[in-house]
mmCIF entry with sequence, helices, sheets and N, C-alpha, C, O atoms, coordinates in Angstrom:
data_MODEL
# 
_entry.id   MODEL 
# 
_entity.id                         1 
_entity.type                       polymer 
_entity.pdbx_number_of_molecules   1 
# 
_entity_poly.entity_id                      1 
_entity_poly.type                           'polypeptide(L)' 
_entity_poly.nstd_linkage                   no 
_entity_poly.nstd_monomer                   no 
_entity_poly.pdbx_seq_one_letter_code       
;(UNK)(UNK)(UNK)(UNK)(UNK)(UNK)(UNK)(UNK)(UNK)(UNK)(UNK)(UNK)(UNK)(UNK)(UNK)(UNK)
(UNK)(UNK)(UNK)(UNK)(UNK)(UNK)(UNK)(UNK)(UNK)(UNK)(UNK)(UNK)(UNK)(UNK)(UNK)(UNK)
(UNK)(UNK)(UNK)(UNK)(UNK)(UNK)(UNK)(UNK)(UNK)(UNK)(UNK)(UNK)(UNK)(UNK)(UNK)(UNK)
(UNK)(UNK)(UNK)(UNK)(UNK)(UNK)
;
_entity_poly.pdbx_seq_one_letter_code_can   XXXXXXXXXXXXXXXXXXXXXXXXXXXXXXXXXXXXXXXXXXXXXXXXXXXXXX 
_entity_poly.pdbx_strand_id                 A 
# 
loop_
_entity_poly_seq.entity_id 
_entity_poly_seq.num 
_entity_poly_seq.mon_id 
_entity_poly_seq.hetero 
1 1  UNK n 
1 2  UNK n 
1 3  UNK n 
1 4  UNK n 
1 5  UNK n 
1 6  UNK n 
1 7  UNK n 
1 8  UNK n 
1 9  UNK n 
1 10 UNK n 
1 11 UNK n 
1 12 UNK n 
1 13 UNK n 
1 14 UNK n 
1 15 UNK n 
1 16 UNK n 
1 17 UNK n 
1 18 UNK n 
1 19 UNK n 
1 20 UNK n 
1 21 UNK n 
1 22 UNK n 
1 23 UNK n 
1 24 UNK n 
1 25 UNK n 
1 26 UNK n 
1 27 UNK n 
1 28 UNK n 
1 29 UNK n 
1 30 UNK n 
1 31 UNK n 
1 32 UNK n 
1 33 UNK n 
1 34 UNK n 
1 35 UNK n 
1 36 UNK n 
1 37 UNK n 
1 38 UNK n 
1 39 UNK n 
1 40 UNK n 
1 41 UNK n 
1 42 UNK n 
1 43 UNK n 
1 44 UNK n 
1 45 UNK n 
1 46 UNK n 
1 47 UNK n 
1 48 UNK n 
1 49 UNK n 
1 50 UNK n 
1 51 UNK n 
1 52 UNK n 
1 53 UNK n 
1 54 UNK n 
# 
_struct_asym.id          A 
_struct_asym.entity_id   1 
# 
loop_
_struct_conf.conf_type_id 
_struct_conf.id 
_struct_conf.pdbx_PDB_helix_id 
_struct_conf.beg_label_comp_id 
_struct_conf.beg_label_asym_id 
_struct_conf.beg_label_seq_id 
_struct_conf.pdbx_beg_PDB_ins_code 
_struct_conf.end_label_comp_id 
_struct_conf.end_label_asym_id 
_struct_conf.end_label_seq_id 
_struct_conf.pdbx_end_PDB_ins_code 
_struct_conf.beg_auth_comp_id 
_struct_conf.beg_auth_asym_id 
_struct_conf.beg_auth_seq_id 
_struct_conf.end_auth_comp_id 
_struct_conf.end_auth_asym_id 
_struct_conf.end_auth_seq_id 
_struct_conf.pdbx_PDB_helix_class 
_struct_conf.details 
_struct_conf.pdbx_PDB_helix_length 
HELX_P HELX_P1 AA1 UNK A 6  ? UNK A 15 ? UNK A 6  UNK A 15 1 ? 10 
HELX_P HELX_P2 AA2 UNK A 21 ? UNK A 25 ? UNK A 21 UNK A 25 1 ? 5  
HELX_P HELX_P3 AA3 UNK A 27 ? UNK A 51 ? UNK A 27 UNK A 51 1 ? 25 
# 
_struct_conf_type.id          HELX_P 
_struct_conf_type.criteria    ? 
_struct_conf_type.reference   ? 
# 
loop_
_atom_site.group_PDB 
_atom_site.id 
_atom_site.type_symbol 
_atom_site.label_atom_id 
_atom_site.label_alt_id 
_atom_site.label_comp_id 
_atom_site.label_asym_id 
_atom_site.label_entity_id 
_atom_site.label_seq_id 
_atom_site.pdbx_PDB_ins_code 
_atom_site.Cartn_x 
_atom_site.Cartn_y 
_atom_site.Cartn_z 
_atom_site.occupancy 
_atom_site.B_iso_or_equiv 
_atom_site.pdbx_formal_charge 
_atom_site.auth_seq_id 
_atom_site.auth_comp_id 
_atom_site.auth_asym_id 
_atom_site.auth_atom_id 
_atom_site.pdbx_PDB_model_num 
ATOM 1   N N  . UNK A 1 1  ? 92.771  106.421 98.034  1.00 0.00 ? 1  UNK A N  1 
ATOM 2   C CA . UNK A 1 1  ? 92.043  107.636 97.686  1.00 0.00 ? 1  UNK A CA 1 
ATOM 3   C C  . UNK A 1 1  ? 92.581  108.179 96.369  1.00 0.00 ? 1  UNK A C  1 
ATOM 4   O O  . UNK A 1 1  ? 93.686  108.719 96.424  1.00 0.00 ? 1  UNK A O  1 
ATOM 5   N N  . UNK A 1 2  ? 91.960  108.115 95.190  1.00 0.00 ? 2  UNK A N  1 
ATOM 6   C CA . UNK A 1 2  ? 92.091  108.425 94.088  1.00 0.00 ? 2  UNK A CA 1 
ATOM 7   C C  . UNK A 1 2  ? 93.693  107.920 93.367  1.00 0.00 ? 2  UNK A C  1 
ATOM 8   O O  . UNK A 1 2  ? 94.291  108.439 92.424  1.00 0.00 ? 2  UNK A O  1 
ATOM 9   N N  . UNK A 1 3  ? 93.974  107.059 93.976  1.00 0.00 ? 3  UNK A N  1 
ATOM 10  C CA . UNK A 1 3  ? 95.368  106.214 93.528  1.00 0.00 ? 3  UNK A CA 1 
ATOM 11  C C  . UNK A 1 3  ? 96.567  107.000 94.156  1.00 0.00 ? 3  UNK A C  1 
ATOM 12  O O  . UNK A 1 3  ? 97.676  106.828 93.650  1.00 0.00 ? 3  UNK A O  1 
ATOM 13  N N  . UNK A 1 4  ? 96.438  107.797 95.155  1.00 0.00 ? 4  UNK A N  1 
ATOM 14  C CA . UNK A 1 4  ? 97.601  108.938 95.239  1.00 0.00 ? 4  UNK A CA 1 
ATOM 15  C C  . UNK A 1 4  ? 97.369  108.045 97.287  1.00 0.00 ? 4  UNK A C  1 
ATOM 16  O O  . UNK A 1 4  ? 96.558  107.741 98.162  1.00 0.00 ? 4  UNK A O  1 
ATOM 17  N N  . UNK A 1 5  ? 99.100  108.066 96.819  1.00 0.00 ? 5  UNK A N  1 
ATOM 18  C CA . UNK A 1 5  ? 99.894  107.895 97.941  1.00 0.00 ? 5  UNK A CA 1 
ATOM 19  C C  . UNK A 1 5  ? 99.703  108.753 99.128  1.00 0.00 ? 5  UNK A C  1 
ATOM 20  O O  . UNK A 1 5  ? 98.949  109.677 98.824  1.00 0.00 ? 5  UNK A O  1 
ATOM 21  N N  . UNK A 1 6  ? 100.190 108.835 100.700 1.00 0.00 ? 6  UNK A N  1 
ATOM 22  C CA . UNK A 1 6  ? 100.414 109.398 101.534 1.00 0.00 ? 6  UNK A CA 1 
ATOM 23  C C  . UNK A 1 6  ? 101.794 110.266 101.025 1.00 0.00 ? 6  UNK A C  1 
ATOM 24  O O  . UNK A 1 6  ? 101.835 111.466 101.299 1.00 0.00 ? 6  UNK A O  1 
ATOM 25  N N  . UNK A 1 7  ? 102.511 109.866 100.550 1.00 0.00 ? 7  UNK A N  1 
ATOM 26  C CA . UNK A 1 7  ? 103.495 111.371 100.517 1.00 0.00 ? 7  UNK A CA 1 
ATOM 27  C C  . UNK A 1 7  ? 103.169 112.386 99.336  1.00 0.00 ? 7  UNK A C  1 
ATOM 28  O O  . UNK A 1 7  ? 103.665 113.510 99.265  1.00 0.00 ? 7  UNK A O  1 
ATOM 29  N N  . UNK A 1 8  ? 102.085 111.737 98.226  1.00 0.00 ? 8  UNK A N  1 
ATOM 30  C CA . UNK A 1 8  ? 101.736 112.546 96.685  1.00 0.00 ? 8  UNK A CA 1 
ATOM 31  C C  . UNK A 1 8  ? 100.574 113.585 98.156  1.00 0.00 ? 8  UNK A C  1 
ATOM 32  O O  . UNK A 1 8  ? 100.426 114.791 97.960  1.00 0.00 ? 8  UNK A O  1 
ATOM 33  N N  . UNK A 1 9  ? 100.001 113.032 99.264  1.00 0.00 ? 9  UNK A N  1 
ATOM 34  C CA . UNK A 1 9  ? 98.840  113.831 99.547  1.00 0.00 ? 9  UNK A CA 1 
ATOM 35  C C  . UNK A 1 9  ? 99.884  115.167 100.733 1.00 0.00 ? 9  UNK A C  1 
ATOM 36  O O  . UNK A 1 9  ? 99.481  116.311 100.940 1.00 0.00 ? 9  UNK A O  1 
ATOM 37  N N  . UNK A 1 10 ? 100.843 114.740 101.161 1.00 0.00 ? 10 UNK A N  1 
ATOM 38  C CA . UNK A 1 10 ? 101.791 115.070 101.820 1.00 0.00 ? 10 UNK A CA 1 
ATOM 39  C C  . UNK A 1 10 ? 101.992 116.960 101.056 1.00 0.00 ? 10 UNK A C  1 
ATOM 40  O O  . UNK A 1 10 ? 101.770 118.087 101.498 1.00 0.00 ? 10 UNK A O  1 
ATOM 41  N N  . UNK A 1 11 ? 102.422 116.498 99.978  1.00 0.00 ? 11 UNK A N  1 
ATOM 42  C CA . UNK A 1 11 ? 103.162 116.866 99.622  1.00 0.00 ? 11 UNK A CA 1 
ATOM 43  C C  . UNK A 1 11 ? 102.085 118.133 98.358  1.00 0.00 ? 11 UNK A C  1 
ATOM 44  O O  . UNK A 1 11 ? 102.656 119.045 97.759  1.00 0.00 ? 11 UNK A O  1 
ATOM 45  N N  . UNK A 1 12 ? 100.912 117.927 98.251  1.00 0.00 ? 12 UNK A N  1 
ATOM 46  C CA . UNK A 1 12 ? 99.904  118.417 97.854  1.00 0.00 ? 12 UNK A CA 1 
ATOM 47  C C  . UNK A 1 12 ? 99.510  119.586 98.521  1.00 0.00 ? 12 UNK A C  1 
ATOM 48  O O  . UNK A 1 12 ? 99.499  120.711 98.022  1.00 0.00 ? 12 UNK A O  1 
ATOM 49  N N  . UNK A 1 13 ? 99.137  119.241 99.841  1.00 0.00 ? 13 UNK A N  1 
ATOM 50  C CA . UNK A 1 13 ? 98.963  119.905 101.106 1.00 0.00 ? 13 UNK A CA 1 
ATOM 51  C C  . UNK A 1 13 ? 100.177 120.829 101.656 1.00 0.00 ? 13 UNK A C  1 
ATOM 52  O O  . UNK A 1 13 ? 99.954  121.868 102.279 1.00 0.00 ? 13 UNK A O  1 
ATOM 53  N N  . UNK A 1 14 ? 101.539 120.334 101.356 1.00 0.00 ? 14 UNK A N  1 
ATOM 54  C CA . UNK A 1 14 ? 102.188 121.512 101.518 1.00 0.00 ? 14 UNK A CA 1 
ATOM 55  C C  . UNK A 1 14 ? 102.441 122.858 100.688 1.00 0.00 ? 14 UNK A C  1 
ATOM 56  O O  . UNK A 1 14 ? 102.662 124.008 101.066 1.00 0.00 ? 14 UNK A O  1 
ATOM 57  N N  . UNK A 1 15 ? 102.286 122.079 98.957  1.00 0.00 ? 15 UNK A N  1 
ATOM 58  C CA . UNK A 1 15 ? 102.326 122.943 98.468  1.00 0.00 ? 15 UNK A CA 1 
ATOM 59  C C  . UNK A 1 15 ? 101.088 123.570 98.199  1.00 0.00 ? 15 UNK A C  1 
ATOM 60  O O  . UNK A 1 15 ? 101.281 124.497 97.412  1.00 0.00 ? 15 UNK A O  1 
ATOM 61  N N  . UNK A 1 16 ? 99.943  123.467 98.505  1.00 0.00 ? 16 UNK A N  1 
ATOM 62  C CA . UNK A 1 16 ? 98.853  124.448 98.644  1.00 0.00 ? 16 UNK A CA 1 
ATOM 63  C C  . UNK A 1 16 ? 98.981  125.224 100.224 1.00 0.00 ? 16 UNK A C  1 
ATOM 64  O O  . UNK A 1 16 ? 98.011  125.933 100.494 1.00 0.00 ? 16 UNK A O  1 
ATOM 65  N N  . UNK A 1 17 ? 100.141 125.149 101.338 1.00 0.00 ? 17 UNK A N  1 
ATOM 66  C CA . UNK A 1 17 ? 99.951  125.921 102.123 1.00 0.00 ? 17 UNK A CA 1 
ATOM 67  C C  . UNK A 1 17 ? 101.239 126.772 101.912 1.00 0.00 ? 17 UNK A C  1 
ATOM 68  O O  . UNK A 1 17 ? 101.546 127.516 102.843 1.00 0.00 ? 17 UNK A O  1 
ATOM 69  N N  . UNK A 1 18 ? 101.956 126.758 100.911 1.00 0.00 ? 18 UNK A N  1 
ATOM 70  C CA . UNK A 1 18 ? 103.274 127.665 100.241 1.00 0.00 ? 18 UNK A CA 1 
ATOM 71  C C  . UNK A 1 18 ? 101.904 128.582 99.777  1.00 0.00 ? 18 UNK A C  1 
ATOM 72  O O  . UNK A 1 18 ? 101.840 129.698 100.292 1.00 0.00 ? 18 UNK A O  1 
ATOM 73  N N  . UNK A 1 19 ? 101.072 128.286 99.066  1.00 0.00 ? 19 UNK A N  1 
ATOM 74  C CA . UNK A 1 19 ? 100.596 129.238 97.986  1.00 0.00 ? 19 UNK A CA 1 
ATOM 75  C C  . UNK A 1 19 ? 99.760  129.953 98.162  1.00 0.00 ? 19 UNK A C  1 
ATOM 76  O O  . UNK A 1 19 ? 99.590  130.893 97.386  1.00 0.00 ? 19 UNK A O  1 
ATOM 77  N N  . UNK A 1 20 ? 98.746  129.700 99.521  1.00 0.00 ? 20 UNK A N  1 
ATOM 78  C CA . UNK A 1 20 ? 97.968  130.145 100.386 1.00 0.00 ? 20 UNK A CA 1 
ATOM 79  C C  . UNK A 1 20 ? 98.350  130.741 101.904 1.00 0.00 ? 20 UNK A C  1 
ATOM 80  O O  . UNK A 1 20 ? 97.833  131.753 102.377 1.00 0.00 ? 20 UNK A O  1 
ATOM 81  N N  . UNK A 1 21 ? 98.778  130.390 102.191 1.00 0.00 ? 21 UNK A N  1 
ATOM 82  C CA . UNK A 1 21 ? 99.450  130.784 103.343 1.00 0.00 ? 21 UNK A CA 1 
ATOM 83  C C  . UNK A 1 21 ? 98.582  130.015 104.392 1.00 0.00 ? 21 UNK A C  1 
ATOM 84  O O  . UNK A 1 21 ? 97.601  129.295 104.206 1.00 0.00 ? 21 UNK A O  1 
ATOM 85  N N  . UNK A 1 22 ? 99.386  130.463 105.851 1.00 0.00 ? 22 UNK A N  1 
ATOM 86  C CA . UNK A 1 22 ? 98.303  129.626 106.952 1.00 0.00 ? 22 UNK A CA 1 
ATOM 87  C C  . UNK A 1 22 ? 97.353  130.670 106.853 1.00 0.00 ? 22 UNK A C  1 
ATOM 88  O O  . UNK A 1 22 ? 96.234  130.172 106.725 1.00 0.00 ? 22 UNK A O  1 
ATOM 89  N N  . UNK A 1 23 ? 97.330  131.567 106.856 1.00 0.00 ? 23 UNK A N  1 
ATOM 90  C CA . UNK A 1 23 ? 96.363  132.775 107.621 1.00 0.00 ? 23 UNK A CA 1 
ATOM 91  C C  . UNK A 1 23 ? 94.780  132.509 106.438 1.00 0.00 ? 23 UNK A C  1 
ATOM 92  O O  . UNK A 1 23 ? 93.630  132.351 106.847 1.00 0.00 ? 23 UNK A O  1 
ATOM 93  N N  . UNK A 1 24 ? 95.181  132.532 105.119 1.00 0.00 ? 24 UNK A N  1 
ATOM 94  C CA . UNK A 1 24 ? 93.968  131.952 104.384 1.00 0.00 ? 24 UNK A CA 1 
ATOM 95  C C  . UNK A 1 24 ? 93.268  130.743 103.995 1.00 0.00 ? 24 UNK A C  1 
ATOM 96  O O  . UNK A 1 24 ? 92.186  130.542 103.442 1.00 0.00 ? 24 UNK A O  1 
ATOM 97  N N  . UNK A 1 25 ? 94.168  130.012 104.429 1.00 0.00 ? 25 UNK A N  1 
ATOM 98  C CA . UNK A 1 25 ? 93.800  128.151 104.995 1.00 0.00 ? 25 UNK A CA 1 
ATOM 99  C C  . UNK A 1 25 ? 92.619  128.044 105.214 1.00 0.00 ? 25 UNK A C  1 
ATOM 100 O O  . UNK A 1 25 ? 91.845  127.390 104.515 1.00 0.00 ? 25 UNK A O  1 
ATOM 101 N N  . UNK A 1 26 ? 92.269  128.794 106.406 1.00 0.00 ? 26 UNK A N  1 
ATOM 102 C CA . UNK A 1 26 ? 90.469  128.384 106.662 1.00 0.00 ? 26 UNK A CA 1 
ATOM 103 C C  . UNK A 1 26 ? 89.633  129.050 106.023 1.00 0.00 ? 26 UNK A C  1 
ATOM 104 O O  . UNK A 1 26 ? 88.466  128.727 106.245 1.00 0.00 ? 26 UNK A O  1 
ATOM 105 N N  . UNK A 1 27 ? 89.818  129.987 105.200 1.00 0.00 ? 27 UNK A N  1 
ATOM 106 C CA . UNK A 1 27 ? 88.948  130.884 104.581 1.00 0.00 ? 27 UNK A CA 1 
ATOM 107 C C  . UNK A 1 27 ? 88.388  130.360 103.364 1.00 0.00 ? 27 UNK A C  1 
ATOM 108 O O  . UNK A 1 27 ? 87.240  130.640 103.017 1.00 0.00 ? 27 UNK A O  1 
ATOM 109 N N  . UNK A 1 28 ? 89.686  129.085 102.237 1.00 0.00 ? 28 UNK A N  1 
ATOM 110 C CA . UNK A 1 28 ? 89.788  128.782 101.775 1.00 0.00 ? 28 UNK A CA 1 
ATOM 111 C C  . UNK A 1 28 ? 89.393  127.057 101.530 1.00 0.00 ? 28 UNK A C  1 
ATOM 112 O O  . UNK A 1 28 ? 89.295  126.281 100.579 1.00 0.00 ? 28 UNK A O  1 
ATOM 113 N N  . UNK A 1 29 ? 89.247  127.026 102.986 1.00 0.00 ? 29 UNK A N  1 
ATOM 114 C CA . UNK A 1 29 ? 89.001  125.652 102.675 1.00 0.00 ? 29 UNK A CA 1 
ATOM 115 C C  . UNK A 1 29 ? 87.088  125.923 103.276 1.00 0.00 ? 29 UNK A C  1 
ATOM 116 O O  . UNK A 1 29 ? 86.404  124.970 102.904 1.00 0.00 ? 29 UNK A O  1 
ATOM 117 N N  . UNK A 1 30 ? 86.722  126.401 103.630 1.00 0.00 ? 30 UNK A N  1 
ATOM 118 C CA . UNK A 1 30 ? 85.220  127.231 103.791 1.00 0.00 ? 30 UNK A CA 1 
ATOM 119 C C  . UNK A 1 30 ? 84.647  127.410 102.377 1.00 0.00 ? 30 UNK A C  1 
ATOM 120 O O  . UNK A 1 30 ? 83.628  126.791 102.071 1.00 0.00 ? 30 UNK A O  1 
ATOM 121 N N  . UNK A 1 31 ? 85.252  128.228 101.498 1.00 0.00 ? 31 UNK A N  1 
ATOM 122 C CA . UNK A 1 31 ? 84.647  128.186 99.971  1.00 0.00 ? 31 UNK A CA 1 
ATOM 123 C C  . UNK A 1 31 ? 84.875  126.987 99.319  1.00 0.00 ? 31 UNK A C  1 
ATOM 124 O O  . UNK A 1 31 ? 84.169  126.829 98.323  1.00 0.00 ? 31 UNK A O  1 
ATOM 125 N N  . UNK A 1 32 ? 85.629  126.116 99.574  1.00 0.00 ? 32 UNK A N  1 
ATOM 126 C CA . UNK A 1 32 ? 85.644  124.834 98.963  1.00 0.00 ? 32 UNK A CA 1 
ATOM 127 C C  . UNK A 1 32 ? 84.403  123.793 99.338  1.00 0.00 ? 32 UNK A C  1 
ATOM 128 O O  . UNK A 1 32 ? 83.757  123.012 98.640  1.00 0.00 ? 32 UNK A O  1 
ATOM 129 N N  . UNK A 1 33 ? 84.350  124.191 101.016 1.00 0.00 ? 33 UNK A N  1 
ATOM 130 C CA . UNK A 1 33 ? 83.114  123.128 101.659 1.00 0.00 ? 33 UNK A CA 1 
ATOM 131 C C  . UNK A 1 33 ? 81.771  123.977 101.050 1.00 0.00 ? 33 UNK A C  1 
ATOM 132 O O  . UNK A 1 33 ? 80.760  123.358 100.721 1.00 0.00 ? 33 UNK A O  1 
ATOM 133 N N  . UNK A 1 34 ? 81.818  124.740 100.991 1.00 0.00 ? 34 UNK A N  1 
ATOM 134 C CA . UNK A 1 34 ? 80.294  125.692 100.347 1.00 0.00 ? 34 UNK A CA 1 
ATOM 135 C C  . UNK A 1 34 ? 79.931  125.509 98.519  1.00 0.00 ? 34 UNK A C  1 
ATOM 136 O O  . UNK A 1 34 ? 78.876  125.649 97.901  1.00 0.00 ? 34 UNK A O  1 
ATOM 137 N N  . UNK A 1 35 ? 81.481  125.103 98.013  1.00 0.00 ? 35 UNK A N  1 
ATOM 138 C CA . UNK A 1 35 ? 81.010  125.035 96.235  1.00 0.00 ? 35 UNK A CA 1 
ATOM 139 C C  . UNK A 1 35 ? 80.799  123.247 96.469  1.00 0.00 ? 35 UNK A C  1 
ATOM 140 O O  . UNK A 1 35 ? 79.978  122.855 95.640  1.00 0.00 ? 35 UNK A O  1 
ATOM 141 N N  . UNK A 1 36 ? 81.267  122.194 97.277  1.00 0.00 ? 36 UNK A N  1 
ATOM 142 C CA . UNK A 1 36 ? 80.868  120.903 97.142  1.00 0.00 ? 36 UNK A CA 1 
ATOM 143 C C  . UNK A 1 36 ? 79.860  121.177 97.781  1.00 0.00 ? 36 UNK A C  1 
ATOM 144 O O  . UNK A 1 36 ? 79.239  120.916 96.750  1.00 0.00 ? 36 UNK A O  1 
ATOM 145 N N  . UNK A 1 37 ? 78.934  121.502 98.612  1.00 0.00 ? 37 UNK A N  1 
ATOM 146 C CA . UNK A 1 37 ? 77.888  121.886 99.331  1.00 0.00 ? 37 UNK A CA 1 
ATOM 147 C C  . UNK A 1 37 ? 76.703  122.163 97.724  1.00 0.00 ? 37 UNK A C  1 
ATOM 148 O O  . UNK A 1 37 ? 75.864  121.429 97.202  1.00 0.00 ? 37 UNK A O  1 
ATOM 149 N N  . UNK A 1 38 ? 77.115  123.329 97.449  1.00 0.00 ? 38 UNK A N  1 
ATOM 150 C CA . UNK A 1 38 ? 75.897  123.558 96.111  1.00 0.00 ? 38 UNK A CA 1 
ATOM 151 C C  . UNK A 1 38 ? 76.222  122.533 95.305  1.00 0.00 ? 38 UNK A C  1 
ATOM 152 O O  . UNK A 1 38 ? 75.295  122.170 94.581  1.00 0.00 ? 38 UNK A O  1 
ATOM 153 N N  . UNK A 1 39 ? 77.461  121.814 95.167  1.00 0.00 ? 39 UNK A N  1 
ATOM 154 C CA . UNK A 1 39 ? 77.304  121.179 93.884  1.00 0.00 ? 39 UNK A CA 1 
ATOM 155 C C  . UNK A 1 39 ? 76.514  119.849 94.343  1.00 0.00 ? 39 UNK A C  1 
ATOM 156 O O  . UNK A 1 39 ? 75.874  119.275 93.463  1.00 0.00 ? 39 UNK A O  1 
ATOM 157 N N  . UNK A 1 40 ? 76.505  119.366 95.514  1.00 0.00 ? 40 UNK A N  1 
ATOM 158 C CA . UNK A 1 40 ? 75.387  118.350 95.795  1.00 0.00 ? 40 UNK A CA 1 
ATOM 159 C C  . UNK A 1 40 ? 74.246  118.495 95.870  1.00 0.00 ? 40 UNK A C  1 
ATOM 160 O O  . UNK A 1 40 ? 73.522  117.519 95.676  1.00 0.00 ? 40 UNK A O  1 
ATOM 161 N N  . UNK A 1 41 ? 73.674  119.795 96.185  1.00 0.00 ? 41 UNK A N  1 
ATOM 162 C CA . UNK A 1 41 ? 72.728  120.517 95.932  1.00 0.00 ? 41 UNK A CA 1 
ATOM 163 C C  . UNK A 1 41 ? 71.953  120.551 94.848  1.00 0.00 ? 41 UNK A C  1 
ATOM 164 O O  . UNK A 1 41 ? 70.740  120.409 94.694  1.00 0.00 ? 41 UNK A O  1 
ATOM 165 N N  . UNK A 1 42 ? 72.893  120.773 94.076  1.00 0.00 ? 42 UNK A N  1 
ATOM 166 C CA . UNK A 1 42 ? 72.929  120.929 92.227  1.00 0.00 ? 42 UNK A CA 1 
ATOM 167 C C  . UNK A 1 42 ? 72.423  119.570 92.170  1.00 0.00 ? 42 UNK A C  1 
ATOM 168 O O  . UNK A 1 42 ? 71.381  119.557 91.514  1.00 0.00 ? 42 UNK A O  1 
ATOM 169 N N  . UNK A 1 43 ? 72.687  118.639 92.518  1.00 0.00 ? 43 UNK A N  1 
ATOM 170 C CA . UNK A 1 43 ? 72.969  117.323 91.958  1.00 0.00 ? 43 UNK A CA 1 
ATOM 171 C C  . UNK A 1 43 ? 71.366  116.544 92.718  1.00 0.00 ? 43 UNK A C  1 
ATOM 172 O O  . UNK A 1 43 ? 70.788  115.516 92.366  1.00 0.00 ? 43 UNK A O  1 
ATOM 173 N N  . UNK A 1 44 ? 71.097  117.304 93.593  1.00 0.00 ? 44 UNK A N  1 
ATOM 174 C CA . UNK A 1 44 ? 69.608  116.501 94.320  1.00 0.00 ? 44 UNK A CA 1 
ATOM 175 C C  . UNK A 1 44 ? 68.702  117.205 93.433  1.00 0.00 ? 44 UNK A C  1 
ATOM 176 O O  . UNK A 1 44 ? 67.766  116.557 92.965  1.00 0.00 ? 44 UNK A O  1 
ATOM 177 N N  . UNK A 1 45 ? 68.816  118.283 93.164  1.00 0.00 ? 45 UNK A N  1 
ATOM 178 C CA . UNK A 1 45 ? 67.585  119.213 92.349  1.00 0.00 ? 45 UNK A CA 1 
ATOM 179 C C  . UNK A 1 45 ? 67.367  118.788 91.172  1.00 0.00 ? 45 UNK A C  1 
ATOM 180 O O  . UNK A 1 45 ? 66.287  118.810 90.581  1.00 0.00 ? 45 UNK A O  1 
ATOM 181 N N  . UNK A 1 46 ? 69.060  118.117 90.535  1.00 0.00 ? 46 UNK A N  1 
ATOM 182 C CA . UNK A 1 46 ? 68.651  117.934 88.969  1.00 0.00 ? 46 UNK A CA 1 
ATOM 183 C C  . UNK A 1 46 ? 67.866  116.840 89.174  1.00 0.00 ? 46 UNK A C  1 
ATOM 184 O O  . UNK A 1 46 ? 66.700  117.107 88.884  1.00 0.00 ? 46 UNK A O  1 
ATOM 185 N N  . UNK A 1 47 ? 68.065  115.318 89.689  1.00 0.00 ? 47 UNK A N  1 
ATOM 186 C CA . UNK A 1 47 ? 67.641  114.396 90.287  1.00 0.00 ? 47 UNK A CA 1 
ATOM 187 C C  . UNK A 1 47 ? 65.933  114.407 90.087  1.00 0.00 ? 47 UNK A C  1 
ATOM 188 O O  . UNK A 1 47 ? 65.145  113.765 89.393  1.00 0.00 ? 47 UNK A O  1 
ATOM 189 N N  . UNK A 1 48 ? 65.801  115.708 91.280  1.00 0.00 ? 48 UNK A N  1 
ATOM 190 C CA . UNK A 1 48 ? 64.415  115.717 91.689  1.00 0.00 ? 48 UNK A CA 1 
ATOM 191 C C  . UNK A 1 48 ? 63.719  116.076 90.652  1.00 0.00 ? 48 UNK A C  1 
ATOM 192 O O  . UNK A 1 48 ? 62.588  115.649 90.421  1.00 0.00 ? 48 UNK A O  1 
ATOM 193 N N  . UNK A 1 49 ? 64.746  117.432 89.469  1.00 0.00 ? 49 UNK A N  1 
ATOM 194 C CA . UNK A 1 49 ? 63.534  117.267 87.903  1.00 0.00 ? 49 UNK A CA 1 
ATOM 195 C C  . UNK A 1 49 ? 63.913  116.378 87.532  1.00 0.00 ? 49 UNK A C  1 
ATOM 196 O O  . UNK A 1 49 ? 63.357  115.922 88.530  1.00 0.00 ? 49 UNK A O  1 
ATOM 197 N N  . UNK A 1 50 ? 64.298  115.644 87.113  1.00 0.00 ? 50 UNK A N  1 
ATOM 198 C CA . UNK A 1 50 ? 64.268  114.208 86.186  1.00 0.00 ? 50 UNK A CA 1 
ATOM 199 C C  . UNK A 1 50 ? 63.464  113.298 86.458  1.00 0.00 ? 50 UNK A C  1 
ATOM 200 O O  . UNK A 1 50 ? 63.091  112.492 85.606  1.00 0.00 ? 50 UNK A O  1 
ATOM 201 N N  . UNK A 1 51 ? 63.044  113.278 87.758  1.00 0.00 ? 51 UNK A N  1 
ATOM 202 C CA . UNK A 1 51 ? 61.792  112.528 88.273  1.00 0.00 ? 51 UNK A CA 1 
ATOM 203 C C  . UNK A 1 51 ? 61.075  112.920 88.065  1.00 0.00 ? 51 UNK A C  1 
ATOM 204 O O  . UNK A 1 51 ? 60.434  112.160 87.339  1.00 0.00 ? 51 UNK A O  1 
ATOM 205 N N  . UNK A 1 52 ? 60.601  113.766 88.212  1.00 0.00 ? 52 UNK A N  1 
ATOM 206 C CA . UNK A 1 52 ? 58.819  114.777 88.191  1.00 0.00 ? 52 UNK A CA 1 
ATOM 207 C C  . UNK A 1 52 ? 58.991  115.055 86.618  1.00 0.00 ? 52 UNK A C  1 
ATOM 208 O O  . UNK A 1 52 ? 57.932  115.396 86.090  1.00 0.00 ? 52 UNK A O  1 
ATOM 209 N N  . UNK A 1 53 ? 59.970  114.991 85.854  1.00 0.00 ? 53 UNK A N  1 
ATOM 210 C CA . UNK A 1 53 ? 59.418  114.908 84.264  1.00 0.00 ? 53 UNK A CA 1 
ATOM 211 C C  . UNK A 1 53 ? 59.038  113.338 83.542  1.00 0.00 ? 53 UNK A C  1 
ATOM 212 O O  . UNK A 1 53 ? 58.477  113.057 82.483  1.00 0.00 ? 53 UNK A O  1 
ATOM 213 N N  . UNK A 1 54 ? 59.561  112.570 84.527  1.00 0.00 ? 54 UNK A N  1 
ATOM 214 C CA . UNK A 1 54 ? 59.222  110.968 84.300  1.00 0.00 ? 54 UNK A CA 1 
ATOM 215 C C  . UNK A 1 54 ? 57.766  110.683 84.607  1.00 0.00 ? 54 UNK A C  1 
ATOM 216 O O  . UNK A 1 54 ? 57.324  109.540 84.496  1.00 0.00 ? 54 UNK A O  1 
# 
C-alpha cells in the first residue's frame, strides 16, 4: 500500500491519535469518508460532462 511498511502505517496512526485524540477519532475520520465521498462524486460528474460534450 503506497510502498509504506506495517510499522511506517503503525506508526502514522499513532501519531495522528497523539494529535487528535481518541474522543475526535470518529468525528474525524467521518469528514475524511465524506471529502473522498464528494471527491468521487466530483470525479463521476466531471466524467459524465466530458461525455455529453463528446
Amino acid at each position: 500500500m503506497f510502498g509504506l511498511g506495517h510499522w511506517e502505517i503503525i506508526l502514522i496512526l499513532v501519531i495522528v491519535l497523539i494529535i487528535f485524540g481518541a474522543g475526535k477519532l470518529p468525528k474525524v475520520a467521518g469528514e475524511l469518508a465524506k471529502g473522498i465521498k464528494s471527491f468521487k462524486d466530483g470525479l463521476k460528474e466531471n466524467k459524465k460532462n466530458n461525455n455529453e460534450k463528446k
